[in-house]
N, C-alpha and C positions, 0 to 999 in steps of 0.2 A: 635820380640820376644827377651827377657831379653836372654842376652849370656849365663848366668850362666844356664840356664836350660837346655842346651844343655849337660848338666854333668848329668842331672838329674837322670839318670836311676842308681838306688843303689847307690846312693850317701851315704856316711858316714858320720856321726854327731858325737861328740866327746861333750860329758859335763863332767863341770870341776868344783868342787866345790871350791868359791874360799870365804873361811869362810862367819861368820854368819853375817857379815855387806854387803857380796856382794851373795851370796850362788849359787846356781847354774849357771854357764852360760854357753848355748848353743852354740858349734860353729861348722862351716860348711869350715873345710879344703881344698877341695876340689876347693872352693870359694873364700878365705879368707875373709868369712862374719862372723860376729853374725848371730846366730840364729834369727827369727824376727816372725812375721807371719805369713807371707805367706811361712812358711817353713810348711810341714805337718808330725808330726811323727807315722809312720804305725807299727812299732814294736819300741823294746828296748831288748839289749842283749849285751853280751861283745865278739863278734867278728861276721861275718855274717852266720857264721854256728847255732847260737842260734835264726838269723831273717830272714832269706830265705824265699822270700816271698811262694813259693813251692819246696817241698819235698815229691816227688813222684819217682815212676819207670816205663817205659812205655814200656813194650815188645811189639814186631811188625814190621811189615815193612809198608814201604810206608811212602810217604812225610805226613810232621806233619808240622802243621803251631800254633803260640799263640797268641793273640791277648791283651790289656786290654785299659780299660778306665776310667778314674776318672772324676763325676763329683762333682764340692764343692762351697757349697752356705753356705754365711755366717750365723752366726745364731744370733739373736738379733738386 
C-alpha cells in the first residue's frame, strides 16, 4: 500500500490560485504532494466544519459501531 494513504482519512487539500498562466493548483499538505488523480474530492469548503462528511446527533446508549466503503472505476 502507497504510505501516503495511510493519512487518508480527512485529509486536507488546500488550493491556491497561482494567476491566469498557472490558475489553480491543488495540494495535499499532509503529503507534500500536488494534487494529481488519484486524489478524490468529496466536498469543498473553507474549514472542515463546512465538509464533515456527517452531521448528525445520536441519543442512546449502547455500543455504536460505523462503517464505510468506496468503490471507484475509472470512467472513459
Amino acid at each position: 500500500m502507497d504510505s501516503r494513504w495511510k493519512a487518508a482519512d480527512r485529509r486536507p487539500e488546500v488550493s491556491v490560485w497561482c494567476g491566469p498562466q498557472f490558475g489553480w493548483i491543488d495540494l495535499d499538505p499532509t503529503n507534500a504532494l500536488l494534487v494529481e488523480d488519484d486524489h478524490i474530492v468529496i466536498a469543498i469548503g473553507r474549514d472542515y466544519a463546512d465538509v464533515s462528511p456527517v452531521d448528525a446527533v445520536i441519543l442512546g446508549a449502547g455500543k455504536q459501531q460505523r462503517a464505510a466503503s468506496v468503490d471507484v472505476k475509472p470512467v472513459g
